[in-house]
C-alpha positions as CSV (number, residue, x, y, z in Angstrom):
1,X,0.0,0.0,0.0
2,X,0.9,3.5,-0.5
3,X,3.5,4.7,2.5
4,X,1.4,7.9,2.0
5,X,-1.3,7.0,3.1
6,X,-1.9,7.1,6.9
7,X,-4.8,8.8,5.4
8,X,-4.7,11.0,3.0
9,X,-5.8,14.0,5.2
10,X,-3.0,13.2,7.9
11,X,-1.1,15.6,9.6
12,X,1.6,12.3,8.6
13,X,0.7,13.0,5.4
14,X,0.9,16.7,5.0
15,X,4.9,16.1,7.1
16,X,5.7,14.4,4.6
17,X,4.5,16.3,1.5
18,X,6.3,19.5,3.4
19,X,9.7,17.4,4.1
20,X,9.5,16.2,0.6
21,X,9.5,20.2,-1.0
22,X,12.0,20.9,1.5
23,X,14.5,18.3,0.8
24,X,13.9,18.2,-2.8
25,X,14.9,21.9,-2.9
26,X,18.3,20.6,-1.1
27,X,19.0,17.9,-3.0
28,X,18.7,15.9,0.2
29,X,17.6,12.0,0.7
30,X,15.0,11.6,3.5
31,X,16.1,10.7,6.8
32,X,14.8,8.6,9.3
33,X,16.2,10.9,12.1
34,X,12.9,13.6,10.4
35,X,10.5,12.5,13.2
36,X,7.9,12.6,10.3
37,X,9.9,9.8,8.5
38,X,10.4,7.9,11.8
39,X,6.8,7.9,12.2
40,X,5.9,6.6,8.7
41,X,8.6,4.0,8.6
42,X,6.4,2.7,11.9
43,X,2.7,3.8,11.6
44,X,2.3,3.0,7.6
45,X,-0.5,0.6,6.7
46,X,1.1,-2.0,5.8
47,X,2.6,-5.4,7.4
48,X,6.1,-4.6,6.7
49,X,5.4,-1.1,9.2
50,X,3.4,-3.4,11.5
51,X,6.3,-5.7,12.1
52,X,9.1,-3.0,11.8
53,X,7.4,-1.4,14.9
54,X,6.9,-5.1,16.8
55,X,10.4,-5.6,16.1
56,X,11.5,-2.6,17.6
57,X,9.2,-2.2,20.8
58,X,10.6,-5.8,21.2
59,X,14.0,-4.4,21.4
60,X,13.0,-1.7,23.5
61,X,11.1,-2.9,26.1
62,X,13.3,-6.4,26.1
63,X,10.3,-8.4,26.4
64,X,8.2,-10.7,23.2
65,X,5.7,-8.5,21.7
66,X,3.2,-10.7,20.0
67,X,0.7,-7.5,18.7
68,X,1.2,-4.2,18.6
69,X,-1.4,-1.7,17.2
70,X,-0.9,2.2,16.8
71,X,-3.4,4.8,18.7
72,X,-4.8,8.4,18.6
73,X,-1.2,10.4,18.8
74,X,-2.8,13.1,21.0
75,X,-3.3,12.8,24.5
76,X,-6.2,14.4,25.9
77,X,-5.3,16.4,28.9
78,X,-7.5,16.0,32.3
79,X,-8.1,20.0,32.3
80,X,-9.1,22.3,29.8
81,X,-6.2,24.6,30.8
82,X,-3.5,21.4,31.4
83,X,-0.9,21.4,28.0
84,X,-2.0,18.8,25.2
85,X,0.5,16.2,23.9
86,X,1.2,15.0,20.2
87,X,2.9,11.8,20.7
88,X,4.8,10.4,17.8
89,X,4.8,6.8,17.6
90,X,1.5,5.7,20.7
91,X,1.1,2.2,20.4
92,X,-0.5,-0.4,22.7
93,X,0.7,-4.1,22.5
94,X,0.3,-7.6,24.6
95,X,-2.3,-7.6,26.8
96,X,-3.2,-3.3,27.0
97,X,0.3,-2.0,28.1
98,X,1.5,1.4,25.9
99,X,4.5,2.9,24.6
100,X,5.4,6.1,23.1
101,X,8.4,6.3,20.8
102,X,10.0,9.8,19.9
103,X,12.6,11.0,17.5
104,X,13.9,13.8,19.0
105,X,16.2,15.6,16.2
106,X,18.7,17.8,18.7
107,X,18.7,19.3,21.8
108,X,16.1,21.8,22.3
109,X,15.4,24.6,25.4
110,X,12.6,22.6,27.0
111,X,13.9,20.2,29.3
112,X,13.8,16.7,27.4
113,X,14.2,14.9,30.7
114,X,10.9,16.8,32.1
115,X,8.9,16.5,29.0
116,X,9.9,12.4,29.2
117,X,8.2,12.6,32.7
118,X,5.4,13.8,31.8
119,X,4.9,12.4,29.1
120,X,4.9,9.0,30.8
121,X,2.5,10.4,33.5
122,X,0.1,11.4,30.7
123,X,0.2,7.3,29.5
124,X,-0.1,6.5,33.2
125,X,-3.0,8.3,33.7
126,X,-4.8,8.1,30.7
127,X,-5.7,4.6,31.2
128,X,-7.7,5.2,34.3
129,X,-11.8,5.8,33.8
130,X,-13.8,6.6,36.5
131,X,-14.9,3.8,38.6
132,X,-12.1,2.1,37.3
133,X,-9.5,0.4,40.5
134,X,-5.8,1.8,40.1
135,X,-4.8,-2.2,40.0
136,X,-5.8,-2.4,36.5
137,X,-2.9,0.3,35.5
138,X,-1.1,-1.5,32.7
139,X,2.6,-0.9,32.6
140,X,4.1,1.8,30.3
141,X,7.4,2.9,28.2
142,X,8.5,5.9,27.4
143,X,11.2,5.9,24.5
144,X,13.3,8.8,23.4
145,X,16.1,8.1,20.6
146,X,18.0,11.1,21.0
147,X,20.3,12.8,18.3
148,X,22.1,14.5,21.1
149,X,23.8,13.8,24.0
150,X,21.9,14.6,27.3
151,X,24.1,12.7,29.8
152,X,27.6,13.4,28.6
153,X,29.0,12.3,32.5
154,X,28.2,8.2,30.5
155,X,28.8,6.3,27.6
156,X,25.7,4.0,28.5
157,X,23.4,3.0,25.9
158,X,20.2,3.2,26.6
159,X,19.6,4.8,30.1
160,X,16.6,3.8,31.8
161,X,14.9,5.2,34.4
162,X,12.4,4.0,37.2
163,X,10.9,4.8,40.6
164,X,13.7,3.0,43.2
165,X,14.4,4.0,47.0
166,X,16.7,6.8,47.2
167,X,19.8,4.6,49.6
168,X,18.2,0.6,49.2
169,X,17.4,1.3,45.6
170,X,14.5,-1.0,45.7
171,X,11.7,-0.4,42.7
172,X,8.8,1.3,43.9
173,X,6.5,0.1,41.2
174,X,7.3,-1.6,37.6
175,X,4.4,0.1,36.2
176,X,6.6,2.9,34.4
177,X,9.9,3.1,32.5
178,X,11.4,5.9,30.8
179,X,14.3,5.1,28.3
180,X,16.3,7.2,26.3
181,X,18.6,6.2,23.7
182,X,21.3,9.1,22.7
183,X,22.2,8.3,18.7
184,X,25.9,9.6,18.6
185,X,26.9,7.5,21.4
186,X,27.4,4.7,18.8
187,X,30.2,6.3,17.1
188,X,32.5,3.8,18.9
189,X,30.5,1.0,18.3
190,X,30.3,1.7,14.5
191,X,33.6,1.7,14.4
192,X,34.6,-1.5,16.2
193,X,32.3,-2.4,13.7
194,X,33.7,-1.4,10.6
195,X,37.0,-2.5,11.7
196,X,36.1,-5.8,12.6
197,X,36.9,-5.3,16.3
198,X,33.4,-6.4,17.1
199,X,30.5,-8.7,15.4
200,X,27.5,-6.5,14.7
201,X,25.1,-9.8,15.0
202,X,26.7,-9.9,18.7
203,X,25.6,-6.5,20.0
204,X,21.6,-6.5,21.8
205,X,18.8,-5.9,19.2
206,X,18.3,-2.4,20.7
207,X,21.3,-1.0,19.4
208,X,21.2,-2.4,16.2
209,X,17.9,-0.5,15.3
210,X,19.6,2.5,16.7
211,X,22.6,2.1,14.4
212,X,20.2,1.1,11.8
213,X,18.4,4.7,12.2
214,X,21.2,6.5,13.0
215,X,23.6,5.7,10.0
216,X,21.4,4.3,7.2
217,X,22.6,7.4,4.9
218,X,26.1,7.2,6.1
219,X,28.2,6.1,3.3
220,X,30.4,5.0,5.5
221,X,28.2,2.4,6.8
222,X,26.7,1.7,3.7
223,X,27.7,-2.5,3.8
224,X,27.0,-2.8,7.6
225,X,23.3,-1.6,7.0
226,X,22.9,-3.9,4.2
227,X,24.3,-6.4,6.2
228,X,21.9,-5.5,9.3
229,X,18.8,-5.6,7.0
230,X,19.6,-8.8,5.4
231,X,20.4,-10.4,8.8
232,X,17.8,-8.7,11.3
233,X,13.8,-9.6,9.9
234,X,12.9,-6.7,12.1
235,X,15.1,-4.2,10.6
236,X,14.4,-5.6,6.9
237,X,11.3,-4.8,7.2
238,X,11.4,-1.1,8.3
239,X,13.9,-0.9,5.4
240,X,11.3,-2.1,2.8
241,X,9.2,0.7,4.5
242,X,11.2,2.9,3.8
243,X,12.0,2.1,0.5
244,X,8.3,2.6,-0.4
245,X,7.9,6.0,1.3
246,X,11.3,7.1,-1.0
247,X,10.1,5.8,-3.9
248,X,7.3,7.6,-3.4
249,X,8.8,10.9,-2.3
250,X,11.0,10.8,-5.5
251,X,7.6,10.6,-7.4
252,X,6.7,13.6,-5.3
253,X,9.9,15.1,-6.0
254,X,9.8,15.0,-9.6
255,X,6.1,16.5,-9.8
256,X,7.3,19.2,-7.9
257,X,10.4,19.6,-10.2
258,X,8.1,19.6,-13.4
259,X,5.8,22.5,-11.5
260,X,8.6,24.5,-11.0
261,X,9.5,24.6,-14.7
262,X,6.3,25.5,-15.6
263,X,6.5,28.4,-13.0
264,X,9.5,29.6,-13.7
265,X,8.2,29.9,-17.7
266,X,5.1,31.5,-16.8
267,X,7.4,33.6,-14.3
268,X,9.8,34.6,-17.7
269,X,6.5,35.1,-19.5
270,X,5.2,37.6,-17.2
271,X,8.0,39.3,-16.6
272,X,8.9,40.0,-20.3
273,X,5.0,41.6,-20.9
274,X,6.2,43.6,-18.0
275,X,9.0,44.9,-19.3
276,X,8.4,44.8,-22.8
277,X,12.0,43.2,-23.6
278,X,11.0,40.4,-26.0
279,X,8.9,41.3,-28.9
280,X,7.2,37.8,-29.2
281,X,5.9,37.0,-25.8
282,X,4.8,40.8,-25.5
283,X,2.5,39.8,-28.8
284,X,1.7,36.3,-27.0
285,X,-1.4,35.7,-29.4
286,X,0.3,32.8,-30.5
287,X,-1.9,29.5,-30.6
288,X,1.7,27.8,-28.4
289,X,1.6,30.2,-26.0
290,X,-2.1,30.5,-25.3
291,X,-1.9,26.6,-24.6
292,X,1.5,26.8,-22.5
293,X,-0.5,29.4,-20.4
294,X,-3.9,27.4,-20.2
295,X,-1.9,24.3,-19.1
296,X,0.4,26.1,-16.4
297,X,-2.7,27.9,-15.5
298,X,-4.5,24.4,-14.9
299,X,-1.8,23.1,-12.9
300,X,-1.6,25.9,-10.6
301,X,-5.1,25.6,-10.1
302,X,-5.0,21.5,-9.1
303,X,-2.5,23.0,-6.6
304,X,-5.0,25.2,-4.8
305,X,-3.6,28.8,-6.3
306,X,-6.0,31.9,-6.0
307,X,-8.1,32.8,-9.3
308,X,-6.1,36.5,-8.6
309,X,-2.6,34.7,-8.9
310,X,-3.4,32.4,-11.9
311,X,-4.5,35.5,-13.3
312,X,-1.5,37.8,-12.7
313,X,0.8,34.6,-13.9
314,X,-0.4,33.5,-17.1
315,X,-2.8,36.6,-18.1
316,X,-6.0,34.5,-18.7
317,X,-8.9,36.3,-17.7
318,X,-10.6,35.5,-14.3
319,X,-14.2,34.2,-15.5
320,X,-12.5,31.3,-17.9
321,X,-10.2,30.7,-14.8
322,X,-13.4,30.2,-12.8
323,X,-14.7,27.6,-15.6
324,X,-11.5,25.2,-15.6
């Protein structure tokens, strides 16, 4: 199915459209460190997505996830003044426990520790209906895969967090877990593995998605990810994603390079009847032109341009505008 399609009308959908201009403009390939990437490689329709995203809540949470479905990305907050959430990745899996899974491009001035807090309280307490006991709390994860460091004081990979006794350090309650997973702390490990040092089928399933993420459009680790996709069904099948969502954005890419031709002629067009610097387009009669301009006025119009700007573009006048 279509890696565009998480609904036509998505807020997915329109991230990607918007990434896709961007990056077309900069030559760039997409990314799955673009959270909006990240999110289709895992929430696409499709059973390759499906089992990309059990593969890698498996890793996460070290534990066999036998289903996993995706939910509602916004958390509804308990008080009309209390901040709403956008999650990126809000699943539910095994028998009614929930995970969130962020991409969290750099370091930003909020306080990415904080918002991981709450965050997880907002999973905690969104289970809870009234009436319901607090004993049917299911447990939940709270994933950040950083592209920063946040705890330079450790090379750890991943930290995670839960509530423990300050001195005895016994756990309060396995009902929450906050893990966060800091991308350029496998610069080591990459190297070990491109020298051979160490076996990239022996480090934990965790860290191979995160090298997987992290360096899939590294040349330099070109052969390790090929090898990581052919040997990891997981990770082969977030790459198949994701070959679907580029093919599809080079589509997208190429539409938008063929509309910006057309622009830029009607743009020449316009601009020589302004200035009256070339004698043929200042007489554009001509049956070619007339066409060019209907076509380019036509495709501006498919892309949601005012009647006012198709006008002042191609010169066609506003009532056989109206009629196209």
């Amino acid at each position: 199915m279509n890696p565009f399609y998480i609904l036509n009308r998505s807020r997915l959908a329109g991230e990607l459209k918007q990434l896709a201009k961007e990056n077309a403009a900069l030559g760039k390939p997409l990314s799955v460190l673009d959270d909006a990437v990240f999110k289709a490689m895992l929430t696409t329709d499709s059973d390759d997505s499906r089992e990309a995203l059990r593969s890698l809540l498996s890793a996460c949470t070290r534990r066999e996830v036998s289903a996993v479905k995706v939910i509602n990305n916004d958390l509804v907050p308990a008080h009309l003044d209390a901040k709403s959430v956008r999650l990126d990745v809000h699943v539910t899996f095994n028998d009614g426990e929930v995970a969130d899974l962020e991409m969290q491009v750099g370091k930003s001035s909020d306080d990415l520790t904080a918002r991981a807090v709450f965050y997880a309280a907002m999973l905690f307490s969104a289970q809870l209906r009234k009436g319901k006991p607090y004993k049917d709390i299911k447990r939940v994860y709270q994933v950040f895969f950083l592209n920063c460091i946040l705890f330079p004081q450790s090379d750890k990979l991943p930290r995670r967090y839960q509530f423990l006794e300050e001195t005895e350090h016994d756990r309060l309650t396995d009902t929450v877990e906050i893990i966060f997973y800091e991308l350029p702390k496998l610069e080591q490990r990459l190297q070990d593995a491109m020298n051979k040092k160490t076996k990239i089928s022996s480090l934990p399933e965790d860290e191979k998605w995160c090298i997987f993420m992290r360096y899939r459009h590294d040349e330099r680790a070109k052969s390790l990810i090929k090898k990581l996709c052919r040997e990891d069904t997981g990770i082969m099948h977030a790459e198949k994603t994701l070959t679907k969502v580029s093919r599809d954005y080079k589509k997208y890419a190429r539409k938008m390079a063929i509309l910006k031709n057309s622009m830029d002629r009607a743009s020449d067009i316009y601009n020589a009847r302004l200035e009256g610097k070339e004698e043929g387009l200042i007489q554009g009669k001509s049956e070619g032109i007339a066409e060019n301009n209907l076509d380019i006025a036509r495709k501006m119009k498919a892309m949601g341009d005012s009647t006012d700007k198709i006008h002042t573009v191609t010169g066609i006048p506003a009532e056989i505008i109206d009629k196209m």
